[in-house]
C-alpha positions in Angstrom: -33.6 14.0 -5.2 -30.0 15.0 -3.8 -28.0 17.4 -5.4 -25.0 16.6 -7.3 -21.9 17.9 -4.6 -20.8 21.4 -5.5 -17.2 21.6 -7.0 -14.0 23.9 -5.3 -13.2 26.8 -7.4 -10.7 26.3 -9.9 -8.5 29.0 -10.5 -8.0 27.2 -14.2 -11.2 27.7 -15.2 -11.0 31.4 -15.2 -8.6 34.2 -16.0 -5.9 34.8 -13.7 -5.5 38.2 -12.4 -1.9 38.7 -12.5 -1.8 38.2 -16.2 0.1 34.9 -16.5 -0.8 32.7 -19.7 -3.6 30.2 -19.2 -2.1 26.8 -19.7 -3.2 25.1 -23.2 -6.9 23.9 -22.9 -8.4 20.9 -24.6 -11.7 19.1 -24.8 -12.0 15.0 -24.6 -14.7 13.2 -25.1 -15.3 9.6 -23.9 -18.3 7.6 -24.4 -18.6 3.9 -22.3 -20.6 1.3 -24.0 -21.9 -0.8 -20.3 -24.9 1.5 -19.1 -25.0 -0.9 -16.4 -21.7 0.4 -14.9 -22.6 4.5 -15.1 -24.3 4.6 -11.9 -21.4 3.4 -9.6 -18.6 5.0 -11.8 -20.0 8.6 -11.7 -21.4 7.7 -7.8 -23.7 9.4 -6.1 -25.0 12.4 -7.0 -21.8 12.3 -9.4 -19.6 12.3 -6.6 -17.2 10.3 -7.9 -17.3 12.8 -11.3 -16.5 15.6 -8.8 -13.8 14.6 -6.7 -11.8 14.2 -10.2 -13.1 17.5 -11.1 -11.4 18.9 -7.7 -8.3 17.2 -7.6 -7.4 17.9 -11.4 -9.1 21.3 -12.0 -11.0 20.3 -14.6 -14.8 20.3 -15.9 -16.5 17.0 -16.2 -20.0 17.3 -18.1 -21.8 14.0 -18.6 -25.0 12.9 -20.7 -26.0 9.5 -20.9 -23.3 7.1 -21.3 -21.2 9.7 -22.8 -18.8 12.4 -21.1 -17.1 15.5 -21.6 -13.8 17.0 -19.9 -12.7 20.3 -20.3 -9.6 22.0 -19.1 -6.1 22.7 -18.8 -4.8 20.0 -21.5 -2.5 18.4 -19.4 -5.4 17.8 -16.2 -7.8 16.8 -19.1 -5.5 13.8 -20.0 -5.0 12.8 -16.5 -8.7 12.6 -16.1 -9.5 10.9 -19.2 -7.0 7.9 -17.9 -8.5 8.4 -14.0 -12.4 7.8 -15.8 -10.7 4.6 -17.7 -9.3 3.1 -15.3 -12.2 3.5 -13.2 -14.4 1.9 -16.0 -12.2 -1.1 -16.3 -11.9 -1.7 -12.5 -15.8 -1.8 -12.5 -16.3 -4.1 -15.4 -13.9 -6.4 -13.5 -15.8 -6.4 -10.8 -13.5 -4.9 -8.4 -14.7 -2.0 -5.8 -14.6 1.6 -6.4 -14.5 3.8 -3.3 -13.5 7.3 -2.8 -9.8 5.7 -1.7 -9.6 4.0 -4.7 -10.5 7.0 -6.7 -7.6 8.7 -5.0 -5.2 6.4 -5.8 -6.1 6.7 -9.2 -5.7 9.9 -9.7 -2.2 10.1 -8.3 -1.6 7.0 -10.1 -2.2 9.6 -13.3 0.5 11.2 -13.5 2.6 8.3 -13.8 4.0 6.9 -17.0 3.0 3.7 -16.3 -0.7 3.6 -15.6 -1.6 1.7 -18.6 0.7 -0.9 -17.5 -0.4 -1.3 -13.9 -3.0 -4.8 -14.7 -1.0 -6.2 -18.1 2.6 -5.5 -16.7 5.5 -4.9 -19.0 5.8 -7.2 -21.8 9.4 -9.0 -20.1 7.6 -8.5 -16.4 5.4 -10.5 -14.3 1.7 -9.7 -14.3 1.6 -6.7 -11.7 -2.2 -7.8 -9.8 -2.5 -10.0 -6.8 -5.0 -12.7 -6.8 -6.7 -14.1 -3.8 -9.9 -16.5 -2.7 -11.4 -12.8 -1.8 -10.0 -10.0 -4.4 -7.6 -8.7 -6.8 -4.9 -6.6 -5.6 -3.5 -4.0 -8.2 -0.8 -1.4 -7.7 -2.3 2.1 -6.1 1.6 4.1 -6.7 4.5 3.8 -8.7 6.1 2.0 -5.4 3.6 -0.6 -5.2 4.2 -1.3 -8.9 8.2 -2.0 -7.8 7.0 -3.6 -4.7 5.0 -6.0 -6.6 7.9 -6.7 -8.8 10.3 -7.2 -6.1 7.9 -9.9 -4.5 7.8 -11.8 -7.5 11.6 -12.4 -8.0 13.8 -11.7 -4.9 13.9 -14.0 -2.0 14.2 -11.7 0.8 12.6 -8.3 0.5 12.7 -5.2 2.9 10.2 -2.6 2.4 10.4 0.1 4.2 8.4 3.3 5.1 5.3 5.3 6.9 2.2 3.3 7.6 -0.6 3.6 5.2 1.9 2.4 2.1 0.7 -1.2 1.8 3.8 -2.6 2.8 2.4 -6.0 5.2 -1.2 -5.8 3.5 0.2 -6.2 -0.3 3.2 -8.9 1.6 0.4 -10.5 3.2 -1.7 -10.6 -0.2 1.2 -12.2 -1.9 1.6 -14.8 0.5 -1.7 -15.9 0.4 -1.7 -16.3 -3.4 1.6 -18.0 -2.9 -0.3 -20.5 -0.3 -3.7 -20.6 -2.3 -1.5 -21.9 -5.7 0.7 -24.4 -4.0 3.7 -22.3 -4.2 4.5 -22.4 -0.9 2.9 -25.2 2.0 3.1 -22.4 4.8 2.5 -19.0 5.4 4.4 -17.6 8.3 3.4 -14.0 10.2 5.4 -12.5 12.6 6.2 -9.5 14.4 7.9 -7.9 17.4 5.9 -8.1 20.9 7.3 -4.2 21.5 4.3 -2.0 23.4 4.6 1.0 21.5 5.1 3.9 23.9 3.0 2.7 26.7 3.4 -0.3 29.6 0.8 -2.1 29.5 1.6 -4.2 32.5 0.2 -7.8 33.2 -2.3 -9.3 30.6 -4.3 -12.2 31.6 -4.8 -15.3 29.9 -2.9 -18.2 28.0 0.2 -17.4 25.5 -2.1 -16.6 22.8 -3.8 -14.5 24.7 -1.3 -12.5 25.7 0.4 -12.1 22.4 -2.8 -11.6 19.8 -3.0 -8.0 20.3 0.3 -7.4 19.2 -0.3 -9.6 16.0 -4.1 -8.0 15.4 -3.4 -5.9 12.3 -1.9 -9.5 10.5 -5.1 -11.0 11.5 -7.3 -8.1 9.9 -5.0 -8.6 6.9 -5.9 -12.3 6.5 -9.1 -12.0 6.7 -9.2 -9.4 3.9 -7.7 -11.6 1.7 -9.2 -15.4 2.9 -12.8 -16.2 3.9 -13.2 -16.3 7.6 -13.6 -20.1 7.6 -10.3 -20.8 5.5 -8.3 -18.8 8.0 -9.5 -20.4 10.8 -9.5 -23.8 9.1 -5.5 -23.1 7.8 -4.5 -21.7 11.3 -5.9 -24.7 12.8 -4.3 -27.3 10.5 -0.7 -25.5 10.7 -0.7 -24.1 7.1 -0.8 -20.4 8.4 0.9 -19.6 11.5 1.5 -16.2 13.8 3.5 -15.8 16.3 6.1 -13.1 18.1 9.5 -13.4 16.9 10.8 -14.7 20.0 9.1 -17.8 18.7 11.2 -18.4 15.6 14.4 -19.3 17.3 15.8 -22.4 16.3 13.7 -23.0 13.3 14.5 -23.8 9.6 11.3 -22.5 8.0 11.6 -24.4 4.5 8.3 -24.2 2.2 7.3 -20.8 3.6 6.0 -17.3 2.9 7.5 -15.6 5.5 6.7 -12.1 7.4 8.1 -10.0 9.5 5.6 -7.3 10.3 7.4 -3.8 12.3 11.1 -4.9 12.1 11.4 -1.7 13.4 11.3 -3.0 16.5 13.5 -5.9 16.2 17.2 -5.7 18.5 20.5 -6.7 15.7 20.2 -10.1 17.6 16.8 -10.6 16.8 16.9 -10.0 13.2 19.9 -11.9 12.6 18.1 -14.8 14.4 15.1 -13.9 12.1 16.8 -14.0 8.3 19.1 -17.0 9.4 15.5 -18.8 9.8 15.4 -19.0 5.3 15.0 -22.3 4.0 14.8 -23.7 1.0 11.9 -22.8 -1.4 10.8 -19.8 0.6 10.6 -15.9 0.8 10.8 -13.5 3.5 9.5 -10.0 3.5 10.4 -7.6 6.4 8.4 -4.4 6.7 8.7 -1.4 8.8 9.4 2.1 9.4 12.5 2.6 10.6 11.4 6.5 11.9 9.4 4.9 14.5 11.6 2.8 16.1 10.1 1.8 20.1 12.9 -0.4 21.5 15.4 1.5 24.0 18.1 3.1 22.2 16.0 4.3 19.1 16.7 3.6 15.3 20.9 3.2 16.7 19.6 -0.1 18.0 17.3 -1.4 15.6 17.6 -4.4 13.8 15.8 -3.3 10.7 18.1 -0.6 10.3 21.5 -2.5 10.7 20.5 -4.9 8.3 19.3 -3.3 5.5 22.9 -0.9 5.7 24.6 -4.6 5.8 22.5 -7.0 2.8 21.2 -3.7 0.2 22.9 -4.6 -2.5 23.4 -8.2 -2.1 22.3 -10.9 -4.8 19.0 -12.4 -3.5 17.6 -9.1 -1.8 15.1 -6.5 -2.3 15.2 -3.2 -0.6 11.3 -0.9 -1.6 11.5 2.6 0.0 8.0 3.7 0.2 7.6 7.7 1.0 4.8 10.0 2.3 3.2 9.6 -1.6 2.5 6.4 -1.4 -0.4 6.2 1.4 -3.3 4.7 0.0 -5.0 5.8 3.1 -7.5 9.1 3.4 -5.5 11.6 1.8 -5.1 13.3 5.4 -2.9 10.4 6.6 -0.3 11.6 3.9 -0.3 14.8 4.9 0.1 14.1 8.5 3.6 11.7 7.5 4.9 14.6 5.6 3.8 17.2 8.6 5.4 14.8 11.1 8.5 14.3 9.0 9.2 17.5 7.8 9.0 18.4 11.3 11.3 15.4 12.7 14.1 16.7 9.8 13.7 20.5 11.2 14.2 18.8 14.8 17.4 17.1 13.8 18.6 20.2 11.8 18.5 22.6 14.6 20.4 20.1 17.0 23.1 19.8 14.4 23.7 23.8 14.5 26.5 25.4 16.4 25.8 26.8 19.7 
């Protein structure tokens, strides 16, 4: 037998030296009728118990199907609605990793976690349905993302990597495809080498340009059995290529995305959005901090044409931040690291010699 994972000290849980008020303390109890779903919502060892325990500073204690949280009153409501939520992802059948579990949490201290599956009453559902799995919102962003796919035509969603922006764009689409929304999905991105020449690469078109368009692939196939990709990609229904190979197009019918716009030149992108056709969408991600083109974020496409359309009837513009990585925890602190860093940079050049 294992041992259940030792907790971090919580400086909550005992008195604090300097004297300052303890914050209010309460005591929930929750009891969860399916014993069936106990093992793989506590995890192993409870490790699933104690990584809410160290995030939220609180005690977790459970017994049987029943389980007890002690703490500061405002971490013991947070992970009462973490161990719900959990509970109800299980009994639908959906996965529960430590990632998920993280997402959760932060997801706790927002107003609407209640909301996230059901939606607002005026709203559209706020989950993703595909052949594979259900996509539901792991930040407040992702709720508005969601939204913002649902109801505007052309949607830019910008921010670090790790947010969701192409997976959940990606998810939609397919939903979109799967239903009969749209007859195509289209997936498309910049052939920029980011920061290194690669040279010559052997092989047919295809071959040359697939490792630039891997991480839509990976996406697909996350959301589609294997077979029904191939069998899609085959028949024309889902298609991938570089930009360069939507000029002259009128892409009517169509789920269309535009995977690191970043990277796109003001001619490109201009080329790109004047592709919309009737009875389609268009999402354009990217991060417009790491721009790979000559000339930097001045030159990018993504960049000019989000300062010329926000605002205008039909678009979207999501700002994702360094909170909204659903990625190890780590990768969110490195954006912030990297960021916080990048705005220090661009202080100091604008100080007076």
């Amino acid at each position: 037998m294992g041992r259940r994972p030792s907790r971090a000290g919580h400086p909550a849980l005992s008195p604090d030296p300097r004297g300052i008020p303890e914050p209010r303390r309460a005591r929930v109890d929750l009891t969860f009728e399916n014993q069936a779903l106990l093992g793989p919502l506590f995890g192993q060892f409870d490790a699933n118990l104690v990584q809410v325990e160290n995030r939220l500073g609180v005690y977790i204690h459970a017994r049987g199907h029943q389980v007890v949280i002690e703490g500061p009153e405002d971490d013991v409501a947070r992970a009462r609605e973490t161990l719900k939520t959990m509970y109800d992802r299980l009994a639908r059948g959906e996965a529960l990793d430590s990632g998920a579990i993280e997402s959760l949490i932060a997801m706790s201290a927002e107003p609407t976690l209640e909301g996230i599956i059901a939606g607002d009453m005026d709203g559209p559902p706020i989950m993703i349905r595909t052949r594979k799995k259900t996509i539901v919102p792991r930040s407040a962003t992702q709720i508005e993302y969601m939204r913002s796919l649902a109801k505007d035509d052309i949607i830019f969603a910008l921010g670090p990597a790790g947010t969701g922006k192409t997976y959940i764009a990606v998810a939609q689409a397919v939903s979109q495809l799967i239903t009969g929304s749209v007859q195509r999905l289209i997936l498309s991105r910049p052939a920029v080498e980011a920061g290194e020449k690669l040279g010559f690469l052997p092989g047919d078109m295809k071959e040359k340009v697939d490792p630039y368009l891997r991480p839509l692939y990976d996406a697909l196939n996350d959301c589609m059995p294997p077979e029904q990709v191939e069998r899609r990609l085959a028949n024309g229904e889902i298609e991938i290529a570089p930009i360069a190979f939507m000029r002259g197009r009128t892409l009517a019918d169509s789920f269309i995305i535009l995977d690191e716009a970043q990277n796109t030149t003001r001619e490109q992108m201009k080329m790109f959005l004047t592709r919309f056709g009737q009875n389609s969408r268009m999402v354009i991600c990217g991060d417009p901090k790491q721009v790979d083109i000559p000339g930097g974020p001045g030159m990018s496409g993504l960049n000019d044409a989000v300062q010329r359309l926000e605002g205008v009837e039909g678009f979207g513009t999501i700002r994702f931040s360094a909170a909204d990585v659903v990625r190890h925890p780590i990768v969110g602190r490195i954006v912030e690291a990297y960021e916080g860093k990048d705005a220090d940079r661009v202080g100091a050049a604008d100080l007076p010699a």
